[in-house]
C-alpha positions as a Markdown table, in Angstrom:
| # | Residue | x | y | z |
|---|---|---|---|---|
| 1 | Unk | 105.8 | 99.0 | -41.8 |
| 2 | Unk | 105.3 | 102.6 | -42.8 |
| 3 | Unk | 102.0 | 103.9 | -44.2 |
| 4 | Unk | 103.8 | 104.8 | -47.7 |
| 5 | Unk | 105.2 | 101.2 | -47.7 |
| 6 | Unk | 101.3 | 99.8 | -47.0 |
| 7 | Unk | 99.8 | 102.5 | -49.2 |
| 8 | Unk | 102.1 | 101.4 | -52.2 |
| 9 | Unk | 101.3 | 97.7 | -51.1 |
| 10 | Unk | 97.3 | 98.2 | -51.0 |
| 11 | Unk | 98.0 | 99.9 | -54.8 |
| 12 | Unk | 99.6 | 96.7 | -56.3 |
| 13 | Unk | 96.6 | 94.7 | -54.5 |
| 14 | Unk | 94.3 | 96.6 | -56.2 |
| 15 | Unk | 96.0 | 96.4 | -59.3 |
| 16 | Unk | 96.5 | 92.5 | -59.2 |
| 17 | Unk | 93.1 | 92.1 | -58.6 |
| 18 | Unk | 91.6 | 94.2 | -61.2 |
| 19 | Unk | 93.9 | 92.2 | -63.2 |
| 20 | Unk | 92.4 | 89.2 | -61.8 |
| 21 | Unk | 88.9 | 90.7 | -62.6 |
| 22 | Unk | 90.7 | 91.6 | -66.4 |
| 23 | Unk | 91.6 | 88.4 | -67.2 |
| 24 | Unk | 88.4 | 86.7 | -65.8 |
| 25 | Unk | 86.8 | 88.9 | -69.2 |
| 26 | Unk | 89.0 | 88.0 | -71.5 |
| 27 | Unk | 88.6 | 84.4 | -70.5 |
| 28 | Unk | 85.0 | 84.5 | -71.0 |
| 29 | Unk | 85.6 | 86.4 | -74.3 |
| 30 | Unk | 88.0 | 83.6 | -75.6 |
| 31 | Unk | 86.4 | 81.1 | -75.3 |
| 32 | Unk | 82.9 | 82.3 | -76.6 |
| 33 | Unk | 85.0 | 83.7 | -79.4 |
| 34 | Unk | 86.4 | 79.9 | -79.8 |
| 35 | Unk | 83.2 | 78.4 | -79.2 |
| 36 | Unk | 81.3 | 80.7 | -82.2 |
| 37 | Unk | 84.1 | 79.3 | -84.7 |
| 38 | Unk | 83.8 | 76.0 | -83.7 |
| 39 | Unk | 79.6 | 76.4 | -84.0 |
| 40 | Unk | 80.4 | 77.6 | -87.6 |
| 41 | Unk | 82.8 | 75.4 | -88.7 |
| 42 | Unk | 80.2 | 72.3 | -87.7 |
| 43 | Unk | 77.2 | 73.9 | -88.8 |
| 44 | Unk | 79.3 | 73.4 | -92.0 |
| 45 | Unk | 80.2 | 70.2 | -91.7 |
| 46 | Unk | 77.0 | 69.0 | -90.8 |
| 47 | Unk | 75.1 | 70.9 | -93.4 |
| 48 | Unk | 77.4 | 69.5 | -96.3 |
| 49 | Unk | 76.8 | 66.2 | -94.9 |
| 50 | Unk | 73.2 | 67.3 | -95.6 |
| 51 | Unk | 73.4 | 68.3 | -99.1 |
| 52 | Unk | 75.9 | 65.9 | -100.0 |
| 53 | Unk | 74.3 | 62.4 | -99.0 |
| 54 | Unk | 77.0 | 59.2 | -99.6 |
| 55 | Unk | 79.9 | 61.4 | -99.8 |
| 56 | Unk | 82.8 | 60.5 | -98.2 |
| 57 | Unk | 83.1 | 61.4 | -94.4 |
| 58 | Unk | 86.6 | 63.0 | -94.9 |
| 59 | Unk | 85.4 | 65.4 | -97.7 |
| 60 | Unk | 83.1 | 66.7 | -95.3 |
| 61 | Unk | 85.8 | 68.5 | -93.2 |
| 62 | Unk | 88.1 | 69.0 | -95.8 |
| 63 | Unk | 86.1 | 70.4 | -98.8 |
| 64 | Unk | 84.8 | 74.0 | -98.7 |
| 65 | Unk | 81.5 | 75.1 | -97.2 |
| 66 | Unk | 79.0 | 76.8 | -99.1 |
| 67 | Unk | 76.3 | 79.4 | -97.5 |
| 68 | Unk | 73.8 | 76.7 | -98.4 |
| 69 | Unk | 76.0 | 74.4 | -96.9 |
| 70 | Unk | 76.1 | 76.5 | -93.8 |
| 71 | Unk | 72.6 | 77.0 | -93.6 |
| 72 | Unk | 71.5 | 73.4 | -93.7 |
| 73 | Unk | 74.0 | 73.0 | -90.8 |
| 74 | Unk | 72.3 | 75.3 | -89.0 |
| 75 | Unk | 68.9 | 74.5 | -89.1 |
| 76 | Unk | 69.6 | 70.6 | -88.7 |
| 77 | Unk | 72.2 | 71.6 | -85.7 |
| 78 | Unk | 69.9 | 73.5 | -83.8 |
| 79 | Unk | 66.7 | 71.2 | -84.4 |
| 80 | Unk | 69.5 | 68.9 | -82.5 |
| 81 | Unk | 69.8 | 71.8 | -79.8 |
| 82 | Unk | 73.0 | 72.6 | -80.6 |
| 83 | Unk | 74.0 | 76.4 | -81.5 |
| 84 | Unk | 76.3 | 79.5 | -80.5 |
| 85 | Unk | 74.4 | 80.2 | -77.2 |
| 86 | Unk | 74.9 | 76.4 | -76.0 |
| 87 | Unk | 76.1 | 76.4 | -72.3 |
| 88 | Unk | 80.2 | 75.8 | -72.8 |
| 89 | Unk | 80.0 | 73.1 | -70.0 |
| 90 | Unk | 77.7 | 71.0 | -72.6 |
| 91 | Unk | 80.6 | 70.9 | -75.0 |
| 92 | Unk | 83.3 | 68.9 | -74.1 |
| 93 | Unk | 85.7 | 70.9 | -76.3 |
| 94 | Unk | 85.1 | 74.0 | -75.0 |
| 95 | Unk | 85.0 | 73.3 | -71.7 |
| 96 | Unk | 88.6 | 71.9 | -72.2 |
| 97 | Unk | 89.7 | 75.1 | -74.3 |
| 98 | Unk | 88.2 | 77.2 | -71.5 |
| 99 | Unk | 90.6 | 75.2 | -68.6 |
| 100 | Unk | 93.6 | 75.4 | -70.7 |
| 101 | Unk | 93.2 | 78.7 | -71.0 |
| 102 | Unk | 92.5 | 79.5 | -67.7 |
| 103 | Unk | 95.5 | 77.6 | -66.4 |
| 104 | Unk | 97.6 | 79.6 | -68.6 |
| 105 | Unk | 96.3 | 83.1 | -67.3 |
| 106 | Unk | 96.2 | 81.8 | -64.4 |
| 107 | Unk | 99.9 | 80.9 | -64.2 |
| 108 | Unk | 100.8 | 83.6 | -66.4 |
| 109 | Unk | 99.4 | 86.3 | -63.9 |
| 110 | Unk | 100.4 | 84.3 | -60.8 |
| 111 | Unk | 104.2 | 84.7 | -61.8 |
| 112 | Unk | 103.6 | 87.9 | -62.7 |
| 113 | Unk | 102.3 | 89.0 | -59.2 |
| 114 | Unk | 104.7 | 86.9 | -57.9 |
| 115 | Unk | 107.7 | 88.6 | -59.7 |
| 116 | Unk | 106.7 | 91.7 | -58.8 |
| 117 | Unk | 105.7 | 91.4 | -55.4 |
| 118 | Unk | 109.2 | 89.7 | -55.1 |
| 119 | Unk | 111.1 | 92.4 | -56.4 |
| 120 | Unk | 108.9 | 95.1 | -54.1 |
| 121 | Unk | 109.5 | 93.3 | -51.4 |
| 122 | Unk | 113.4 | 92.9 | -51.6 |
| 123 | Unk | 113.0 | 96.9 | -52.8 |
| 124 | Unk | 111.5 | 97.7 | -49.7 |
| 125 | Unk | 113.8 | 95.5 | -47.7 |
| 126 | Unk | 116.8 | 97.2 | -49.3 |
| 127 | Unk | 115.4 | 100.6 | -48.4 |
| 128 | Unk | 114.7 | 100.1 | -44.9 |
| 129 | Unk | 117.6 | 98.4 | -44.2 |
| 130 | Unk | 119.4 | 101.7 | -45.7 |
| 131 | Unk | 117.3 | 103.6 | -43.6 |
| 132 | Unk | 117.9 | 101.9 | -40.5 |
| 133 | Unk | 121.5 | 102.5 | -41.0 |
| 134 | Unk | 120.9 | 106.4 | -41.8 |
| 135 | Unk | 118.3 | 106.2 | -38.9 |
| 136 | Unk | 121.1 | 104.8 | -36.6 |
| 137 | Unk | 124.3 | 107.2 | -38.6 |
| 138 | Unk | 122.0 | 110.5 | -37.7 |
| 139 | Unk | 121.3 | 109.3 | -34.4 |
| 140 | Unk | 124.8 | 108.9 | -33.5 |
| 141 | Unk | 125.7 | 112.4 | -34.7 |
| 142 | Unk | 122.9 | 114.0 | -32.9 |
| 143 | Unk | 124.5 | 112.4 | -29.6 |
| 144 | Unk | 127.9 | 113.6 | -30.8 |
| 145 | Unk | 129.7 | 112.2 | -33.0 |
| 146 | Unk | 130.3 | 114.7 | -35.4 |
| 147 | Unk | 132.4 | 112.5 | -38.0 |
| 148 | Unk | 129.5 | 110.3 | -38.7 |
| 149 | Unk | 128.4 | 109.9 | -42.2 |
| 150 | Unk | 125.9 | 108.2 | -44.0 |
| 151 | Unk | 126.9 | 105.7 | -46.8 |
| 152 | Unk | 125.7 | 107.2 | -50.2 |
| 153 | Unk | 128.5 | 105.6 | -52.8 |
| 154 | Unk | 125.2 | 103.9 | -54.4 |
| 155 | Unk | 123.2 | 105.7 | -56.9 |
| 156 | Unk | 119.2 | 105.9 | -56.5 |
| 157 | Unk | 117.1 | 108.5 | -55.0 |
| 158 | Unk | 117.7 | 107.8 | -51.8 |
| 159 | Unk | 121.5 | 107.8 | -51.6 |
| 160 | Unk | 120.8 | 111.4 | -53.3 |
| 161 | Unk | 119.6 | 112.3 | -50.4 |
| 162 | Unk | 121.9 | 110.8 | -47.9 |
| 163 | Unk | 124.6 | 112.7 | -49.9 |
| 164 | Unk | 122.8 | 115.7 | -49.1 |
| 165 | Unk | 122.7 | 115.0 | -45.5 |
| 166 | Unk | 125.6 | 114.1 | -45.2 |
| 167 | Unk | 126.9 | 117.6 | -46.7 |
| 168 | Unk | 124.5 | 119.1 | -44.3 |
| 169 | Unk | 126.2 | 117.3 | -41.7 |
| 170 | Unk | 129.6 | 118.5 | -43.0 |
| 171 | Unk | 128.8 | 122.2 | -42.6 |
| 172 | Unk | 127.0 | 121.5 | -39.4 |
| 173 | Unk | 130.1 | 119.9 | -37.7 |
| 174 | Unk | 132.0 | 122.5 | -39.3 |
| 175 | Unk | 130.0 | 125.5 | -37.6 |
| 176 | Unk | 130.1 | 123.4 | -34.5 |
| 177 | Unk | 134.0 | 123.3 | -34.5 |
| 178 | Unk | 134.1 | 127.4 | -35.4 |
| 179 | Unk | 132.3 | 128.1 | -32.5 |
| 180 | Unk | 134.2 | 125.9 | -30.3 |
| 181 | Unk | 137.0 | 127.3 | -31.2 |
| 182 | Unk | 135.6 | 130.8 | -30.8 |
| 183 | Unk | 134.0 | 129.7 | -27.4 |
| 184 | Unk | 138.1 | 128.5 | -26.9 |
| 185 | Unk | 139.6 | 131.7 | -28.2 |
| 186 | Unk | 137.2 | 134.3 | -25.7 |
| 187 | Unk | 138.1 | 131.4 | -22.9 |
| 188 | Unk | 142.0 | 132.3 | -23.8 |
| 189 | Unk | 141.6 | 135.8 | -24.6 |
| 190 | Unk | 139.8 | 136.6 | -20.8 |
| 191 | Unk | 142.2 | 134.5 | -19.0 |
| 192 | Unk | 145.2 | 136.3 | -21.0 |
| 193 | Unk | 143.8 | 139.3 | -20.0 |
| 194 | Unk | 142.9 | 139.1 | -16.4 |
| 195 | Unk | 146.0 | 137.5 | -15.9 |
| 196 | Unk | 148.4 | 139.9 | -17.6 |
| 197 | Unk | 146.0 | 143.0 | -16.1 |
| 198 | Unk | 146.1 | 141.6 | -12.0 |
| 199 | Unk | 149.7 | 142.7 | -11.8 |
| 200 | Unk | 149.7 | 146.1 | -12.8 |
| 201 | Unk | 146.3 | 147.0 | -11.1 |
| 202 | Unk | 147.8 | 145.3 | -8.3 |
| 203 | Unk | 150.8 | 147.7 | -8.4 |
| 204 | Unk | 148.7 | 150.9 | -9.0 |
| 205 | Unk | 146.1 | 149.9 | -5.9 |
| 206 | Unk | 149.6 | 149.6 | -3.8 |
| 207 | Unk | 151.0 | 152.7 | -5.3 |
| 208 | Unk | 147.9 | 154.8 | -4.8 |
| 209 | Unk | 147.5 | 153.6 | -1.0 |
| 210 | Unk | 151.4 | 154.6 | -0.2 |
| 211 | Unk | 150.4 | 158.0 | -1.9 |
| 212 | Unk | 147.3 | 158.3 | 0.0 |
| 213 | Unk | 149.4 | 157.3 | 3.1 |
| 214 | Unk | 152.6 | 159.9 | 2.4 |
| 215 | Unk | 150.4 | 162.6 | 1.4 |
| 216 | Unk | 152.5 | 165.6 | 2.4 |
| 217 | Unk | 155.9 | 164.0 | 0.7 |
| 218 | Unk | 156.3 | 165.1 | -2.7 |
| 219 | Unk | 159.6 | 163.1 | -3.7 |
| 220 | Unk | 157.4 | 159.9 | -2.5 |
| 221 | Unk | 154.5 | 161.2 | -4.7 |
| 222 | Unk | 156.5 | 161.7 | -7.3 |
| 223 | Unk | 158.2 | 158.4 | -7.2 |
| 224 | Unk | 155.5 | 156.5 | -7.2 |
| 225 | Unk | 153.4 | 158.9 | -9.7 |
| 226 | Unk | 156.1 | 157.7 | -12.4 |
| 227 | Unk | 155.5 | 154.0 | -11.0 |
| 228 | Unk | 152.0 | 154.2 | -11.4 |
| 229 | Unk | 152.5 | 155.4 | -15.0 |
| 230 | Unk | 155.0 | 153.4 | -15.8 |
| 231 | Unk | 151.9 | 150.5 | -15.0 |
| 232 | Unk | 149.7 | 152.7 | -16.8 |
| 233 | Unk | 151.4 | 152.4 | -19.8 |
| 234 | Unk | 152.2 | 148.4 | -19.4 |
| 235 | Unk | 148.1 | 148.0 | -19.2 |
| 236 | Unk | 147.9 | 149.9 | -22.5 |
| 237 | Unk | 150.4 | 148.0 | -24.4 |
| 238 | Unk | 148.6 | 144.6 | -23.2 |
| 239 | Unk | 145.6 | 145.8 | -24.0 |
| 240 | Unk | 146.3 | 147.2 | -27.2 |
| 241 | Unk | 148.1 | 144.4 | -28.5 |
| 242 | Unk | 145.8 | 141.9 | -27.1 |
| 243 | Unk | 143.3 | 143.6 | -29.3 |
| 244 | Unk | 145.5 | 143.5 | -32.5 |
| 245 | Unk | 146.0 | 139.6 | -32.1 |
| 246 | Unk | 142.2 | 139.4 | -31.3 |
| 247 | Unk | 141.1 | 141.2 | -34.6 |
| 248 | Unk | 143.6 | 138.9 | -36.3 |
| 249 | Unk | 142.2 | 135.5 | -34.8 |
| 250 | Unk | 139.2 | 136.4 | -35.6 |
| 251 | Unk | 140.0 | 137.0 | -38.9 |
| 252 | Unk | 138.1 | 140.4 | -39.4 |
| 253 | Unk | 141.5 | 142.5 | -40.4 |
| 254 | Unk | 141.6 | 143.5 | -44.0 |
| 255 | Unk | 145.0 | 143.7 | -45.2 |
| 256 | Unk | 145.6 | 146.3 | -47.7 |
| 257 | Unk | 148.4 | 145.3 | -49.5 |
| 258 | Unk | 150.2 | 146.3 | -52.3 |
| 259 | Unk | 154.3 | 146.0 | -53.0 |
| 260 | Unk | 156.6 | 147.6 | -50.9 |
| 261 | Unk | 160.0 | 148.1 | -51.0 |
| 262 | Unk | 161.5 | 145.5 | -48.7 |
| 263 | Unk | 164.5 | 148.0 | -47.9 |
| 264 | Unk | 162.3 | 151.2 | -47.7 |
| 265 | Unk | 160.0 | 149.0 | -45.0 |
| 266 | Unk | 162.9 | 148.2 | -43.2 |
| 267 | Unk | 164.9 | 151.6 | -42.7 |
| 268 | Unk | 161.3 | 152.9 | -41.7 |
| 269 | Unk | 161.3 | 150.1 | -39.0 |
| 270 | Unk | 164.8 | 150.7 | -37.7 |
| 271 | Unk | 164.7 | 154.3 | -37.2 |
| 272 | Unk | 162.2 | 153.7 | -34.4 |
| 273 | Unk | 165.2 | 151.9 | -32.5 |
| 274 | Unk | 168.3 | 154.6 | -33.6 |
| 275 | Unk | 167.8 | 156.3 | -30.5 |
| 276 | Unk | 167.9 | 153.0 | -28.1 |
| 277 | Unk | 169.9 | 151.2 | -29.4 |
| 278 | Unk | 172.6 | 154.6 | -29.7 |
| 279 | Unk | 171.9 | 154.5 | -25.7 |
| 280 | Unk | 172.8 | 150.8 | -25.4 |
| 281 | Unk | 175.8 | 150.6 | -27.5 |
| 282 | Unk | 173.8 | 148.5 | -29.6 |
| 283 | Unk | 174.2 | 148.0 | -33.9 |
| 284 | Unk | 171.3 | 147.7 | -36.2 |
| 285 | Unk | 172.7 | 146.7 | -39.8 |
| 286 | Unk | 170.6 | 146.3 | -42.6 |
| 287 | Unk | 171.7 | 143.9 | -45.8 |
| 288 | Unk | 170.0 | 143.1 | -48.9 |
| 289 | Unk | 169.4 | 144.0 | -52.3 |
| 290 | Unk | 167.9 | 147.3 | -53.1 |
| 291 | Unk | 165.1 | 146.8 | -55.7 |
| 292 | Unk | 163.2 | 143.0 | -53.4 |
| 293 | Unk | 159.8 | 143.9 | -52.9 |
| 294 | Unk | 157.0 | 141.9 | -50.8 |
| 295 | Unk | 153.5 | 142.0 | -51.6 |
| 296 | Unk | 152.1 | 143.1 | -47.7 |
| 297 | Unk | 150.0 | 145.3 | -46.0 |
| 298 | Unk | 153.0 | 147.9 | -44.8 |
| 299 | Unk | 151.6 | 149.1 | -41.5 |
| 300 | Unk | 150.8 | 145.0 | -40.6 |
| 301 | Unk | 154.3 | 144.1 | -41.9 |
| 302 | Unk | 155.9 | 146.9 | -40.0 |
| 303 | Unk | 154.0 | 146.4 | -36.9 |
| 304 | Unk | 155.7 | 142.6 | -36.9 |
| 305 | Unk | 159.2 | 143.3 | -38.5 |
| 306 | Unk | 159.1 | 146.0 | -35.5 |
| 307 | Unk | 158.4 | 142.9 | -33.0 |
| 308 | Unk | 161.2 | 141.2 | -34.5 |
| 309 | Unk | 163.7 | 143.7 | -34.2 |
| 310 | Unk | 162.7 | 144.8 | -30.5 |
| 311 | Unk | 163.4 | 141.4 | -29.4 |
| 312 | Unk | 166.1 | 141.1 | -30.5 |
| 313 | Unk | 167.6 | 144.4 | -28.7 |
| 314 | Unk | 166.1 | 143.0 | -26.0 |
| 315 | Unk | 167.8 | 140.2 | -25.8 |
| 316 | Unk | 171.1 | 141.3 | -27.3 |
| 317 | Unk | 173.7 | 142.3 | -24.1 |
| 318 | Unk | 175.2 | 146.1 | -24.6 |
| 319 | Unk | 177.3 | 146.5 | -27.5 |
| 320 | Unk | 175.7 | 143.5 | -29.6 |
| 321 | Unk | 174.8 | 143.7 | -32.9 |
| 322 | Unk | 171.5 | 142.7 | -34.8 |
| 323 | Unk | 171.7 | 141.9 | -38.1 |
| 324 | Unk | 168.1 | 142.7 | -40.2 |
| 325 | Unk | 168.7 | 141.4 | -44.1 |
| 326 | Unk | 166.7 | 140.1 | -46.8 |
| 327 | Unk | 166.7 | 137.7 | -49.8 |
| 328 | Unk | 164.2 | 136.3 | -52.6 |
| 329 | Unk | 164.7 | 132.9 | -54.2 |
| 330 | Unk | 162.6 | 131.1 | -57.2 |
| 331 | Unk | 159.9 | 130.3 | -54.5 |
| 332 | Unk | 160.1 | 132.4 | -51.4 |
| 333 | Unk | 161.0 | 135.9 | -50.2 |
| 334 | Unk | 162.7 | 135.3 | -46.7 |
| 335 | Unk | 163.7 | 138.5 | -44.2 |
| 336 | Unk | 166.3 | 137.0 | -41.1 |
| 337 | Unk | 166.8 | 139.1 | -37.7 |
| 338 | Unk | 169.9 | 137.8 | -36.5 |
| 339 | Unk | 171.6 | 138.9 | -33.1 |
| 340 | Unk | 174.2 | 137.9 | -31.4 |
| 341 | Unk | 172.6 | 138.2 | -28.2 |
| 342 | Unk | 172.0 | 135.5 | -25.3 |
| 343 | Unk | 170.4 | 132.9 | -27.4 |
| 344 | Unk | 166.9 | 131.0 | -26.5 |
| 345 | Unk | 167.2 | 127.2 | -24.7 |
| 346 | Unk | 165.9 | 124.3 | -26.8 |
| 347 | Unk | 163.2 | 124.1 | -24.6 |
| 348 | Unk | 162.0 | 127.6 | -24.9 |
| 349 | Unk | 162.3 | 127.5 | -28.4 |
| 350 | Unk | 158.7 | 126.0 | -29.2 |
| 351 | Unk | 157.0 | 128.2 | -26.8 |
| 352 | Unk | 158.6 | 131.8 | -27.4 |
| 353 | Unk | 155.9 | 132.2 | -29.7 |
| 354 | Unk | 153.2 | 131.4 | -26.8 |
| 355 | Unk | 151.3 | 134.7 | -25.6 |
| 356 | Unk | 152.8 | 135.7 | -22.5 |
| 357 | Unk | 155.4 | 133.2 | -22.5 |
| 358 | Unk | 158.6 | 134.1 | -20.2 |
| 359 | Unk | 161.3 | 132.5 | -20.0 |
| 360 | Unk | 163.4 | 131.8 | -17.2 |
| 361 | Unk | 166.3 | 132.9 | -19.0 |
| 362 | Unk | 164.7 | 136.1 | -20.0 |
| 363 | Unk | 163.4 | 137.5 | -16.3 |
| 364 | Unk | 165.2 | 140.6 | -16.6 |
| 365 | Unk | 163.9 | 141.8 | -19.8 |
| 366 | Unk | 161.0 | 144.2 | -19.5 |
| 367 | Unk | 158.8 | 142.7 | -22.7 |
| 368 | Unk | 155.2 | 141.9 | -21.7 |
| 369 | Unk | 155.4 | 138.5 | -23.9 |
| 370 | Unk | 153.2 | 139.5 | -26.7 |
| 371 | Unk | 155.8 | 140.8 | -29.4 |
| 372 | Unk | 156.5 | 137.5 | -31.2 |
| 373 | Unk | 153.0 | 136.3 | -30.9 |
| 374 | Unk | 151.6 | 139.1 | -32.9 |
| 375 | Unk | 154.2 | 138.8 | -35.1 |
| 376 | Unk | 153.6 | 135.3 | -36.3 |
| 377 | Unk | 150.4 | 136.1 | -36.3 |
| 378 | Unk | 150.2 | 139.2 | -38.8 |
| 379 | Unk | 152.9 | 137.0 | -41.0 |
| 380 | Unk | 150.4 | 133.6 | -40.8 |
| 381 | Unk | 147.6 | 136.4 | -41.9 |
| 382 | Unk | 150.0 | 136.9 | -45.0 |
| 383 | Unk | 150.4 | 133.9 | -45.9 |
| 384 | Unk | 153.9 | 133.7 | -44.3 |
| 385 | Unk | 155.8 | 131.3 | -41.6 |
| 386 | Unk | 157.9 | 131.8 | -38.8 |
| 387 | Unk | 160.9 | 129.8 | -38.2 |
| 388 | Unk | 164.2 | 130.3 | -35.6 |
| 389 | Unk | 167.2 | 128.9 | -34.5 |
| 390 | Unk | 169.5 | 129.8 | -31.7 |
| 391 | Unk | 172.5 | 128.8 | -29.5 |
| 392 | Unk | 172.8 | 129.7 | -25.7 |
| 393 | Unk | 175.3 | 132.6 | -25.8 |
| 394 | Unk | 175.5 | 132.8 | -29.6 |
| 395 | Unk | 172.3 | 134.6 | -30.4 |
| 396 | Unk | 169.4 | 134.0 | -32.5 |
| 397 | Unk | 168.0 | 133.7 | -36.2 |
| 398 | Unk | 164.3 | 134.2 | -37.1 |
| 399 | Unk | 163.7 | 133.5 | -40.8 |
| 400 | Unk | 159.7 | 135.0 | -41.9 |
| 401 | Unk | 159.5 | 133.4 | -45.4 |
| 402 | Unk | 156.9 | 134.4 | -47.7 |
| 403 | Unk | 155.6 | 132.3 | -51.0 |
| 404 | Unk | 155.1 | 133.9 | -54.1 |
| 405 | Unk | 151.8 | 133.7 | -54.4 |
| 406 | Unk | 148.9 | 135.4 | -57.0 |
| 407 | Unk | 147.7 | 138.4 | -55.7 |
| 408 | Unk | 144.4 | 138.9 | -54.3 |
């Protein structure tokens, strides 16, 4: 038992027995209140008997008293011994008034206690049974369990507060699964970085001992001064765009955006490809109406349309043609990169979009496996999806759909 369940116990105690002690004085007050108006009413009796010799018995407690009626009484009453200050146990029917009445208290206040020390005690029963299971509930969340709860679907002061908890324990297990997954994404980012980083400082250690070796050969040198830069240049783009999809994970980009013109954002995009895809026979069409819009940040939205397109001269054989068009519908603004390249295998198709992820298919392509990635992941920080079909030796179609929603 807890000391605020004996403290409040020890306060009804007290308060039953000062009721105990209350009702013994009114008891004593009854019945010497009852045993002065009985004194007077035979002091009356008697003294009209007095004054009124040979009167009928019956008129003497039916016919009004007079003081001089009252006085007689009185005097011939108390010559008898018999007066107000008589002990109560020497009149029989005051003595009986007095055990009536304390039967009745008695019983009165014995229910009373026993009501109320009936309903405290289910109370308290009730309460630490509630507690017991919040006692157990919290104990089983400290050793894990994070989706514990307690049951507060009651009202009362207590379920109050178990609501409370358990909306501390909500936010709790919510910070808990934040840094999990934080303590996941560093786990990721550091393997995805060492991994991708071994080869090329692999390759430069090699390159720089063959120069060190072939010191006085300049066309070796130079050979493998354009290898080594080439690598150079392969760190930089991992590194760079492992921090882009870093600082979007982490959710600490803010996009500026404002409404661009779909078609503008597009021909700005393209132009960065003229010149290769001119060297590899390669078409770049553009198709859609002039005056779509999309509510983006541009350099985000560039940066991942840019993805899109790259991949798909990537993966498009010499003399291919990728088609870049958009559209917007009741609900969604959708922009499609279509080629008509190699295609992706149905089992490659739910992983292309895994960092690093190479296909066996795709061996001879120089990307580094972070393009499409970054790409969904700037479109998910819009609000956007991803979606693609493809055929083997048909090409491919990735869809980036946008809702129309409220600005922020």
């Amino acid at each position: 038992m807890g000391k605020e369940t004996r403290r409040m116990l020890c306060c009804l105690l007290a308060i039953c027995l000062a009721a105990a002690a209350g009702s013994g004085l009114l008891l004593s007050y009854v019945t010497d209140d009852f045993q002065k108006t009985m004194v007077e009413h035979d002091y009356g009796t008697a003294g009209y008997l007095v004054n009124h010799p040979g009167t009928n018995v019956a008129a003497a407690f039916t016919k009004d008293k007079t003081d001089s009626d009252r006085r007689a009484g009185r005097q011939a009453l108390k010559e008898a011994g018999y007066h107000e200050n008589t002990d109560s146990r020497m009149v029989p029917a005051v003595a009986a008034y007095q055990k009536r009445t304390a039967v009745m208290l008695g019983s009165m206040l014995f229910g009373v206690f026993a009501a109320v020390f009936l309903t405290v005690w289910i109370y308290i029963r009730r309460q630490r049974k509630a507690l017991a299971k919040a006692d157990a509930v919290i104990t089983r969340f400290l050793e894990g369990d994070t989706d514990q709860r307690i049951d507060s679907e009651e009202t009362g002061d207590w379920y109050s507060l178990f609501h409370r908890i358990n909306e501390l324990a909500a936010i709790l297990s919510a910070q808990a699964e934040h840094e999990k997954q934080t303590r996941i994404f560093l786990q990721d980012m550091i393997s995805d970085v060492s991994h991708q980083l071994k080869t090329p400082l692999a390759a430069l250690k090699m390159y720089d001992e063959i120069m060190a070796q072939e010191g006085t050969d300049s066309g070796t040198i130079h050979a493998f001064s354009q290898k080594s830069l080439r690598e150079i240049r392969r760190v930089e783009d991992v590194v760079h765009t492992l921090l882009k999809i870093a600082k979007l994970d982490a959710g600490v980009v803010r996009m500026e955006k404002a409404e661009e013109n779909i078609e503008m954002l597009l021909r700005d995009v393209t132009e960065r490809f003229e010149t290769l895809a001119a060297q590899e026979e390669k078409e770049i069409v553009l198709s859609g109406n002039h005056d779509v819009s999309l509510y983006c940040d541009a350099l985000w939205m560039s940066e991942a349309l840019g993805n899109m397109v790259k991949n798909a001269l990537e993966h498009t054989r010499r003399g291919g043609k990728i088609v870049v068009s958009w559209e917007r519908t009741s609900l969604l603004t959708n922009i499609m990169v279509e080629d008509n390249g190699k295609g992706i295998r149905q089992e490659d198709i739910h992983n292309i979009f895994k960092r690093f992820y190479r296909s066996r298919a795709s061996q001879d392509t120089h990307g580094i496996g972070l393009g499409l990635p970054l790409a969904k992941s700037i479109v998910e920080a819009h609000q956007g999806t991803v979606s693609v079909t493809s055929k083997v030796g048909q090409g491919s179609r990735f869809v980036l759909s946008f809702f129309h929603l409220t600005k922020e």
